[in-house]
C-alpha positions in Angstrom: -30.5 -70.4 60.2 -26.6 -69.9 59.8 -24.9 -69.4 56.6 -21.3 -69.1 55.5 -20.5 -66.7 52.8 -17.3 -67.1 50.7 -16.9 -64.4 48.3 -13.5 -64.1 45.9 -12.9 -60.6 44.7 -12.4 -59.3 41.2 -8.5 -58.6 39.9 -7.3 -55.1 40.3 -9.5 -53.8 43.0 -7.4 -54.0 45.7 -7.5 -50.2 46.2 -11.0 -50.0 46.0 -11.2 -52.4 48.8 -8.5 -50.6 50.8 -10.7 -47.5 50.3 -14.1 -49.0 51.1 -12.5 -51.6 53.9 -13.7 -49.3 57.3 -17.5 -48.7 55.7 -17.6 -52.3 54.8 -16.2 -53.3 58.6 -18.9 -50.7 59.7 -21.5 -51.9 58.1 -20.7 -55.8 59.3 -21.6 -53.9 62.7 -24.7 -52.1 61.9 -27.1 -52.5 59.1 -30.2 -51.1 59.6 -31.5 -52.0 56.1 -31.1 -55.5 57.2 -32.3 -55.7 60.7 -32.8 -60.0 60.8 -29.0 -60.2 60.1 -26.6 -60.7 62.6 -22.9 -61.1 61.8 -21.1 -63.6 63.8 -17.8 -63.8 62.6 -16.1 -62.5 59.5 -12.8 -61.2 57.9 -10.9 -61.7 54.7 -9.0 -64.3 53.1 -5.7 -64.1 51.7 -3.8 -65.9 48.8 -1.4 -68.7 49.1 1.6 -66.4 50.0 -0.8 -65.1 53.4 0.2 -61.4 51.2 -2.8 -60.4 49.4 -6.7 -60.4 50.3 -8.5 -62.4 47.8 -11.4 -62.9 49.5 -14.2 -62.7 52.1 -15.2 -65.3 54.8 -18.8 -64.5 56.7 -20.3 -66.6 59.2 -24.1 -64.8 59.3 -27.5 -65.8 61.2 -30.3 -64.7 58.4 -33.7 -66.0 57.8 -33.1 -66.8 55.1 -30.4 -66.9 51.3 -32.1 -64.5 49.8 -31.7 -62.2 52.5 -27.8 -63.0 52.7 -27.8 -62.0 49.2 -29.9 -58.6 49.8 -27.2 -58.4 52.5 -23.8 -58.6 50.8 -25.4 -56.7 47.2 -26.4 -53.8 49.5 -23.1 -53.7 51.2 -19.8 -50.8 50.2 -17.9 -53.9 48.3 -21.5 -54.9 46.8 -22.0 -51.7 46.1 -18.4 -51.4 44.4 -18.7 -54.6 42.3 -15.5 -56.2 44.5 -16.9 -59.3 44.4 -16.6 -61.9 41.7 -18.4 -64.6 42.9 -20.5 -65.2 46.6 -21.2 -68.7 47.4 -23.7 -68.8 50.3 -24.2 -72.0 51.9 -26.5 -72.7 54.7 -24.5 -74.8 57.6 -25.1 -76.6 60.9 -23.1 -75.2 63.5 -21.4 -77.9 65.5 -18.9 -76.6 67.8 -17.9 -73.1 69.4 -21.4 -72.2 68.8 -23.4 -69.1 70.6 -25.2 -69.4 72.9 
């Protein structure tokens, strides 16, 4: 099953995320605590002004929520408390797909 993740990140931890931005782009690439999820697309998103990150936009194949959610907690910005909130939202993908 597919899932998009949109996180929003807390104010004033912009140079936290600076700091933790290459683990958390490594571990988008390997995660071997979490093994049934593969990362299809992902990268941050920015404010109105296209100036400062705000955010986090994931596509993800998991089996399942719960395991998005074990996913993203056990990640460097989880780990950190960067996000604020994490809406996970299962989705049918239409065009552009794998495969």
């Amino acid at each position: 099953m597919y899932f998009v993740v949109s996180t929003t990140h807390k104010p004033d931890v912009e140079s936290k995320r600076r700091e933790l931005q290459d683990s958390f782009r490594s571990y988008l690439r390997d995660h071997p605590g979490h093994p049934d999820i593969f990362v299809h697309h992902g990268g941050p998103t920015l404010d109105n002004d296209v100036e400062n990150v705000v955010g986090l936009l994931l596509i993800l194949e998991a089996p399942s929520a719960v395991g998005v959610r074990a996913f993203l907690a056990d990640s460097p910005y989880g780990n950190a408390d960067i996000f604020a909130e994490s809406r996970i939202q299962p989705w049918d993908w239409l065009t552009g797909r794998p495969g």
